[in-house]
Every structure is written in C-alpha cells, then in structure tokens.
C-alpha positions in Angstrom: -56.0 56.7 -63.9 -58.2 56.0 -66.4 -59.4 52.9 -67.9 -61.9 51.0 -69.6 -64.7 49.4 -67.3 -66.8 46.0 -67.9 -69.4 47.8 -69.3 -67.5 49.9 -71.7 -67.7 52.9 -69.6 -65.0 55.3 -68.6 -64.0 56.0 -65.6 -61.2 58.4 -64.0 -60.1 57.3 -60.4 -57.7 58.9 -58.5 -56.2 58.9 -55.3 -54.9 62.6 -53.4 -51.9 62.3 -51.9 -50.8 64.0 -48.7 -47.1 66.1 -48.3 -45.9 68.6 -46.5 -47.1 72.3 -47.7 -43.2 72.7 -48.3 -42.3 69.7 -50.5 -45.7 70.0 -52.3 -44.3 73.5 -53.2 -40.9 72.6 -54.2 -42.1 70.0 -56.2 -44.6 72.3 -58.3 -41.6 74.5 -58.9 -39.8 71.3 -60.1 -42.7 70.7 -62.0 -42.9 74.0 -63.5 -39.0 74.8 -64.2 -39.5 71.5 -66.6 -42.8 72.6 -68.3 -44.5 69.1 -66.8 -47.6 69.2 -65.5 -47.7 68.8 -61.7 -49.6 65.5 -62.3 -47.0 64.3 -65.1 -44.0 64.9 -62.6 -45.6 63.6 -59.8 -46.6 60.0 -61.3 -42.9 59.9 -62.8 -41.1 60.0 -59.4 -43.8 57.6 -58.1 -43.1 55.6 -61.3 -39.2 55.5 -60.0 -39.9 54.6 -56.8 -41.7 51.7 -57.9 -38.8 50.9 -60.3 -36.3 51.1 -57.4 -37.8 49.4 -55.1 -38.1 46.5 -57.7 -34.2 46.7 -57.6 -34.3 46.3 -53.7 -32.7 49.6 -53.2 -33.9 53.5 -52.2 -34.4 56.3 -54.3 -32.2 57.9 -52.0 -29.3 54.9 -52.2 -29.6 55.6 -56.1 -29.6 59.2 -55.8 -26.4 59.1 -53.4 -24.7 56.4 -55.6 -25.1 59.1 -58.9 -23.7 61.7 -56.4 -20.5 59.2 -56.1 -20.0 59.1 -59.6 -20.6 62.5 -60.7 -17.9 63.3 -57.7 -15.3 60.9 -58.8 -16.1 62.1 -62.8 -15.3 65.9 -61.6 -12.2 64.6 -59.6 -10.5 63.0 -62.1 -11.6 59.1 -61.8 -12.2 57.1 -64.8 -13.8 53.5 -64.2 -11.8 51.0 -65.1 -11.8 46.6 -64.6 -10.3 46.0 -61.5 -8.5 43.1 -62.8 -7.1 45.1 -65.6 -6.1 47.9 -63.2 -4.2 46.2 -60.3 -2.6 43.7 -63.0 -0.9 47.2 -65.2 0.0 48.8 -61.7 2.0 45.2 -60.5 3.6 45.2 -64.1 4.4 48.9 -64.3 5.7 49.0 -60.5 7.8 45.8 -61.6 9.6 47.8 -64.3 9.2 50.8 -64.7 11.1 53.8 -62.3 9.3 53.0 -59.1 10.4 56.4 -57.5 8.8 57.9 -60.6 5.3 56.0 -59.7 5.8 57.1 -56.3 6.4 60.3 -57.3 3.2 60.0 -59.4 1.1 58.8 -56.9 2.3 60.9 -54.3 1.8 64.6 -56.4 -2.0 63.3 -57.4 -2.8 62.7 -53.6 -1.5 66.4 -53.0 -3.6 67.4 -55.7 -6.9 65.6 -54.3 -5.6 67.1 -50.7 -5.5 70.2 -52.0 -9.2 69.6 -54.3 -11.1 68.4 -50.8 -9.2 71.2 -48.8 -10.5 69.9 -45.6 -9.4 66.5 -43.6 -13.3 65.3 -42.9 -14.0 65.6 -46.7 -10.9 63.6 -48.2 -11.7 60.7 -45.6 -15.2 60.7 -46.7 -14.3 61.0 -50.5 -11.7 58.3 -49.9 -14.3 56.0 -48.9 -16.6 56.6 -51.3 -14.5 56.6 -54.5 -12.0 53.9 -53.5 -14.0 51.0 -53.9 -11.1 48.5 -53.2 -10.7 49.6 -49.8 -12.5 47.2 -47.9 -11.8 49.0 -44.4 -10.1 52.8 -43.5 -9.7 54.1 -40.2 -8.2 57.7 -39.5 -7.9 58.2 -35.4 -6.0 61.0 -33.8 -3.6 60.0 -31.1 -2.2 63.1 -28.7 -0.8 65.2 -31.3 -0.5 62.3 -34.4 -2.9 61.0 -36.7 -2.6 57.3 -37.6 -4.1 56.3 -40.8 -5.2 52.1 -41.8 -6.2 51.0 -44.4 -6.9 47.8 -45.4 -7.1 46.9 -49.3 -7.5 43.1 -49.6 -6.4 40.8 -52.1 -4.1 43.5 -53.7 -0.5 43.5 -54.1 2.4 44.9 -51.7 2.6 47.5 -55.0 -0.4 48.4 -55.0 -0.7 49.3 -51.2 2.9 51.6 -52.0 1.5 53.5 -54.2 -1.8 54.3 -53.0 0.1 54.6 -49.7 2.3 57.3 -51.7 -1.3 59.1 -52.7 -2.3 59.2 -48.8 1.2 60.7 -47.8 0.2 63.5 -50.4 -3.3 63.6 -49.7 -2.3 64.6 -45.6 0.6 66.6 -46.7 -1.3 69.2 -48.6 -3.4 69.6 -45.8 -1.2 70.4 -43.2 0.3 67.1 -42.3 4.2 65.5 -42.1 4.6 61.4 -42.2 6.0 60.0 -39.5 6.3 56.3 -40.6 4.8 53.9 -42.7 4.0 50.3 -42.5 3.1 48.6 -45.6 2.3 45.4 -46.6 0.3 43.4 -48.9 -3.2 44.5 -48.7 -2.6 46.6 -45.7 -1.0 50.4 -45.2 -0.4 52.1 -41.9 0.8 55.5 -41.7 1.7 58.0 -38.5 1.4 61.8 -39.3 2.3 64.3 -37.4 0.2 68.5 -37.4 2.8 70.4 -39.1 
C-alpha cells in the first residue's frame, strides 16, 4: 500500500500473506484467466471479505445464497412478493377450475422430479428454493416415506396445491401416494416405492 508519509516521503508497505501452495496456484490461474494482476485479484477478494463481513455474513453464505438463486433461475422460479403471490393463488383456487390448478401444480412437481432425478437432491432443492416452508421433514418408515411440511401462515389452498407439486415431485421418481393430510399451513403425505 502506498501512501504519503509526514515528511512527504513515499513509502510502499506490504504485508505477505501465507496459503496453501494449492490455493496460491488456483488463484494465480484465476488471476491470469482474467488478465488481473495476481496482486489486483488478490486485494479484490480481500476487499470482499471485508465488505461481507461488514454485512455480518461469510463470503461463503453469499457465495451459497447466489448458488440458490442461479438454481432456482435455471429451474424455472421467478421472484415474486409473497403477499402478492399467496393472495392470486387463494383467489384463483377460489374460482377458477381447482382440478385444473391441481392438475397444474401436480404436472410442474413431476417436471422438477424429473429435473433433480434423484430423491436427496429434490429435498435439498425444496428447501432451499421454497422459502415459505418454514419446516420439511422426509423420513422413511418400513417400506413408506412420509413427507411434512409445514408452511405457516398460508392458506388451506395454498398447502393443496403445493401438496399437488410434492405428489408429482415423488411420483416421477419412483413413488405412489398413499394419503394425504392437509390443512392450513400444514401437508402430510404417505408414499409408497413403486
């Protein structure tokens, strides 16, 4: 860093960092691939760090939050106001076809099924892309899996449908429901290996 001293004097002070022989590699590849100089790159991600710790949070909570949005952008999510959201799905539910919405619901959970393509990777999307779910529990019992979910504050609607996009979800990967227990802010499902 340079700067000016009382005198009027320059001087350059630095400080050498330590890193693994590995990372220190990596990053001059980084650093290289982006036509930075190593020094450039390297006080920019210490510049960030700074910044995020200023917001209380982790480079790596940031860096996992942008993987969640980048997922649910090449998924299909939009982001949208709650409010606005669970207030079109009661008024649509109260009159429009609700076998069609079911219907609806239902075919975009076999296509996310189908898009994860593994049991272990929908439950994990599912929790990071469906923010309203304050609590989701998937637990194998003998031969069964039994699904909860809890959603609170939202309307016994609400917890059809998405209940509707978990039925399709399981069913495109090698699930059959058994029964289904909704109500508001709450869905419980039993599935059975097909």
């Amino acid at each position: 860093m340079c700067g000016l001293l009382g005198d009027g004097l320059v001087s350059s002070r630095r400080r050498l960092l330590a890193a693994r022989e590995d990372l220190a590699e990596k990053i001059a590849e980084i650093a290289n691939r982006r036509r930075w100089t190593l020094y450039d790159f390297v006080n920019e991600v210490l510049e960030e760090t700074i910044r995020a710790d200023s917001l209380n949070v982790s480079l790596k909570e940031l860096i996992d939050e942008r993987g969640v949005l980048k997922e649910a952008r090449d998924s299909g999510f939009l982001l949208i106001p709650a409010r606005l959201w669970y207030d079109l799905i009661d008024r649509a539910y109260m009159s429009l076809d609700v076998d069609w919405m079911r219907g609806l619901w239902y075919e975009w959970g076999q296509w996310y099924g189908k898009y994860y393509d593994d049991l272990n990777k929908f439950i994990e999307a599912l929790r990071k892309l469906f923010w309203d779910l304050s609590e989701v529990d998937f637990s194998f019992e003998g031969e069964g899996l039994y699904v909860r979910c809890i959603l609170l504050n939202l309307s016994l609607s609400y917890a059809d449908l998405f209940s509707r996009f978990i039925e399709g979800a399981l069913v495109s990967l090698g699930y059959n429901l058994l029964s289904r227990d909704i109500s508001k802010g709450a869905v419980v499902l039993r599935f059975t290996r097909r």
